[in-house]
N, C-alpha and C positions, 0 to 999 in steps of 0.2 A: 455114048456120052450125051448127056441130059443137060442145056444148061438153062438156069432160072432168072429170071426177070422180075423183078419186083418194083414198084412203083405204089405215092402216094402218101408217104408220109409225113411228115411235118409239124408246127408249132400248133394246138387246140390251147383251148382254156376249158376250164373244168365241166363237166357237163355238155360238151361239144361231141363232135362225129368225125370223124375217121373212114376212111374206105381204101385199104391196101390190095392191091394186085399183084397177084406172081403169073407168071406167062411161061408156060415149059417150052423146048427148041422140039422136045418130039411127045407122042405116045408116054401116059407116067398113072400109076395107078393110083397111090395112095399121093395126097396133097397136104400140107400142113404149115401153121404155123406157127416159132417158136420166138421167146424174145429171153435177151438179156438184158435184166440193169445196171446198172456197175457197180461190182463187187458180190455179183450173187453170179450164182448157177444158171444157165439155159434152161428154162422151163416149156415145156408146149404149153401151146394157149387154146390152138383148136387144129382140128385136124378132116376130111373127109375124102372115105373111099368114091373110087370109079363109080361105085352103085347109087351116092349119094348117104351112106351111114357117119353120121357126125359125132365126133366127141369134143367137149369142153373141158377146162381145167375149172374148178368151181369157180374160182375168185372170178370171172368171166359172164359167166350164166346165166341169161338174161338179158345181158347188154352185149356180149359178141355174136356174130352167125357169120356163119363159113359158106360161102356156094362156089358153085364151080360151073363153067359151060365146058363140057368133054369136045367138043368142038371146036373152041377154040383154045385147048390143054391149060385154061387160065384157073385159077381158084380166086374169089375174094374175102375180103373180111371185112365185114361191115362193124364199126366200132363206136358205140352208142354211149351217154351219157359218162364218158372220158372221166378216169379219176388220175391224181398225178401218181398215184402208185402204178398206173401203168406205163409210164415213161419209159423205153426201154428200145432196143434197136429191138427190129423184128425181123425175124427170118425166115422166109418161105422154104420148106424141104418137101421132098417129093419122092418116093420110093419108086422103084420097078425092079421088078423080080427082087436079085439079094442086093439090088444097088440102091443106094440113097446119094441125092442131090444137093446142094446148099446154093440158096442166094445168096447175093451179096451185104445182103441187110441195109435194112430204113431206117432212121431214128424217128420215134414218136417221143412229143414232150407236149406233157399238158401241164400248163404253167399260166397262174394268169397273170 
C-alpha cells in the first residue's frame, strides 16, 4: 500500500503561480495529476513516468510543468499564469505495477 501526500494549494488571483506537491510513503512509477470542478468529470492535467516522460492535457500547455525527484518519490506541479477555469480540487495518483493510488486532494481557487 502506497499512500500520497499532497500539499500547496490554495486561494491565487488570475495570473498568479501555484506549486503542488504529492509525496509517495514508498517506491511508485508513474506520478500524476488530476482535478475535478464541480459538476464536471475528473480530468488529468499532467502526468510523469520514473524515466521523466511528461504528458499535458492541452488546456494546460505552456503554463503547467510536472517534475519529480525519484529520491524523494515526490512529484510537483508548477502552475503558472493561474486562470479561474482551473479552480478545481487537485489530485495527485501514482501507479505501481497494476496498482493506482489517490490523494486526498487540494482545492485551487483562482478568484480575484
Amino acid at each position: 500500500q502506497v499512500q500520497l501526500v499532497e500539499s500547496g494549494g490554495g486561494l491565487v488571483q488570475p495570473g498568479g503561480s501555484l506549486r503542488l506537491s504529492c509525496t509517495a510513503s514508498g517506491s511508485i512509477e508513474s506520478l500524476g495529476w488530476y482535478r475535478q470542478a464541480p459538476g464536471k468529470q475528473r480530468e488529468l492535467v499532467a502526468q510523469i513516468t520514473s524515466g521523466g516522460t511528461t504528458d499535458y492535457a492541452d488546456s494546460v500547455k505552456g503554463r503547467f510543468t510536472i517534475s519529480r525527484d525519484n529520491a524523494k518519490n515526490t512529484a510537483y506541479l508548477q502552475m503558472n499564469n493561474l486562470k479561474p477555469e482551473d479552480t478545481a480540487v487537485y489530485y495527485c495518483s501514482g501507479r505501481r505495477s497494476i496498482y493506482e493510488y489517490w490523494g486526498q486532494g487540494t482545492q485551487v481557487t483562482v478568484s480575484s
